[in-house]
N, C-alpha and C positions, 0 to 999 in steps of 0.2 A: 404659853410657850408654843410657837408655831413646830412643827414639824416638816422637815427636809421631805421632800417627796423626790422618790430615786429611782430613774427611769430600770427597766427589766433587764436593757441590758449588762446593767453592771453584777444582774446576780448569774448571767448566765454564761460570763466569761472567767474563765478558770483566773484570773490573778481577783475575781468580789472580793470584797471587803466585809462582814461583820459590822453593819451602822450599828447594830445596838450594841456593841461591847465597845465600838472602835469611833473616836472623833472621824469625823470628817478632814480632807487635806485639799487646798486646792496646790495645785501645781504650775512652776514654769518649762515651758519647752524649751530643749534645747535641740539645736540644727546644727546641721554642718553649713561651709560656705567661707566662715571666719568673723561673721560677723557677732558683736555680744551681744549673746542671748542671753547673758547671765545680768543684765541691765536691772536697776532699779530694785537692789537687796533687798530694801527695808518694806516694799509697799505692799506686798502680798500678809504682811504679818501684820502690818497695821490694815488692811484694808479686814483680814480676819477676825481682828480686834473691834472695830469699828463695827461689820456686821453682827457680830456677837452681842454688842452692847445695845444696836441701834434696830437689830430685825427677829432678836430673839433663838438665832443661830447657836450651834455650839462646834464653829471650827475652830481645828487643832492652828492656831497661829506658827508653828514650826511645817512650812510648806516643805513641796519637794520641789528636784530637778529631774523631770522624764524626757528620754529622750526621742523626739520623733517616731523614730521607726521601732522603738520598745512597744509589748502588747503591756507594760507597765499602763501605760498613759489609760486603759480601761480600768483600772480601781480611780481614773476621779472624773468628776460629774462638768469640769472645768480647768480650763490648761488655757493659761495664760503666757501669750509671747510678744516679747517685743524687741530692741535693739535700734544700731543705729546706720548700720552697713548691711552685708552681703547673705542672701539665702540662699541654702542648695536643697531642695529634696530629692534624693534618688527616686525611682520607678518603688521600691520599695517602703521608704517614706511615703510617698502620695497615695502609697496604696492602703495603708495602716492607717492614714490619720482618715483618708474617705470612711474606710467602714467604720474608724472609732466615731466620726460625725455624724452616720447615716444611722448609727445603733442608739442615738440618742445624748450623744455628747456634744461640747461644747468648747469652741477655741474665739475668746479673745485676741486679738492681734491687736495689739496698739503701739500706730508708729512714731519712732522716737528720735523722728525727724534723721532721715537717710533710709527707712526700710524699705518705702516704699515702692521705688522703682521693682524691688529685686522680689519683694512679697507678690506680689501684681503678677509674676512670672510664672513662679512655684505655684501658687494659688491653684493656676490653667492645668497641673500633673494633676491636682488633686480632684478638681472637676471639671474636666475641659469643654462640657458642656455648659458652664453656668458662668455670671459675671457679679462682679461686686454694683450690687443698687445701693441709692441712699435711703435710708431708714426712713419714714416719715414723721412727722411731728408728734403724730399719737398713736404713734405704736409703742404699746402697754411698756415696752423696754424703758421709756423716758419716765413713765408715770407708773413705778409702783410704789414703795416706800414713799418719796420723795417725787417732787414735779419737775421736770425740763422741759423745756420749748426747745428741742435738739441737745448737741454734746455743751460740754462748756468745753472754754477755753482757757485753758492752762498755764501754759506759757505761748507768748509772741515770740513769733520766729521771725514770721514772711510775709504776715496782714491777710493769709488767706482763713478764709470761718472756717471753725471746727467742723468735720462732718465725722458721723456717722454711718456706716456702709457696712454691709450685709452681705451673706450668701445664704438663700434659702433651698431647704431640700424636704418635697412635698410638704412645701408650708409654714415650714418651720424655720426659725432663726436657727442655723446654725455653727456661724462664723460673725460675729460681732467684729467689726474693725473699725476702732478711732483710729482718726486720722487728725492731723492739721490739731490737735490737740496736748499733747502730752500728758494723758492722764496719769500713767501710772508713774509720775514724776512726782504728783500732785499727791500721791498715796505714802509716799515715802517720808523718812523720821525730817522735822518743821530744820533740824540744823542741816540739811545735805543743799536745798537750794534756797533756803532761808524765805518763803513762802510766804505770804501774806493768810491766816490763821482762816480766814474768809474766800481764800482761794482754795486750798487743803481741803476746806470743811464739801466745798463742790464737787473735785474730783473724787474722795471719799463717798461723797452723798452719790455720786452717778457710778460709782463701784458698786456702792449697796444695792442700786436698783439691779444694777447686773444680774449680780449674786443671785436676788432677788425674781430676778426673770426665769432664772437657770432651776430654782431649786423650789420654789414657793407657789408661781403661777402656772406652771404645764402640767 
């Protein structure tokens, strides 16, 4: 059984958590702007399920909802956002999520075809010095559990490839963002888009590596 390895910052911010009494949770963010954040119910608890079974994990499959600018969002190691419209962060928000990311955290963003314009924006409060790169082919994020040659592809929107795009802060991943992809569409219960069992098992399989990257490999 592998062991979570749980950066310092979460024991040295007054909401830590207790790993050894307490499951682990991953979480989705919620923002203001009006777009749903609340997208994609089922795929955070299958995708917990899924690592549990496939990486030797023991998260609690009942996630949460943290909100941006909450110092909640420091009890978890991973906060996951996505939607399909409009993002606001206040000067307050970009200021919470930089340090939650600089102290060792982690925000997937995957967009769920519409965020992007408005993510791209918000992004610039949070680090206005840095820009979204693309990930390259073998960087460890693609190949740990599991191997990809880049993101899959999900669903077909618009015929543009899946990418994969980053913000690094001294070195480190820490902003993952699918794009041109819909993974966490692909994570969710097989009757909501009726999925082909072999497309599921891909966005699942490039979850796990996530997970995987966040909590296994650093």
């Amino acid at each position: 059984m592998k062991v979570l390895k749980i950066s310092l910052f979460f024991l040295l911010t007054a909401f830590s958590i207790n790993v050894a009494s307490a499951q682990l949770k991953l979480a989705q963010l919620e923002y203001n702007g009006g777009g749903d954040w609340y997208a994609n119910k089922t795929g955070l608890k299958n995708l917990s399920i899924f690592c549990n079974r496939y990486l030797g994990t023991s998260l609690n499959p009942n996630y949460d909802y943290v909100e941006v600018g909450s110092k909640s969002i420091f009890e978890y190691p991973y906060l996951y956002m996505t939607g399909h419209g409009n993002v606001v962060f206040s000067d307050t928000d970009a200021e919470n999520l930089r340090l939650y990311l600089t102290s060792g955290g982690f925000l997937h963003i995957d967009d769920n075809y519409g965020l992007d314009q408005f993510i791209r924006l918000e992004l610039k409060k949070v680090f206005p010095d840095k820009e979204l790169v693309e990930i390259p082919f073998n960087h460890p994020i693609y190949h740990q559990k599991f191997d990809f040659e880049g993101l899959p592809k999900i669903h077909e929107h618009d015929g543009k490839p899946a990418q994969g795009l980053g913000i690094f802060h001294e070195g480190r991943l820490v902003i993952f963002y699918s794009y041109e992809s819909d993974l966490g569409n692909g994570w969710e219960d097989p009757s909501i888009h009726g999925d082909p069992e072999s497309v599921r098992l891909k966005a699942l399989q490039m979850g796990a590596n996530i997970i995987s990257y966040i909590f296994l490999s650093q």
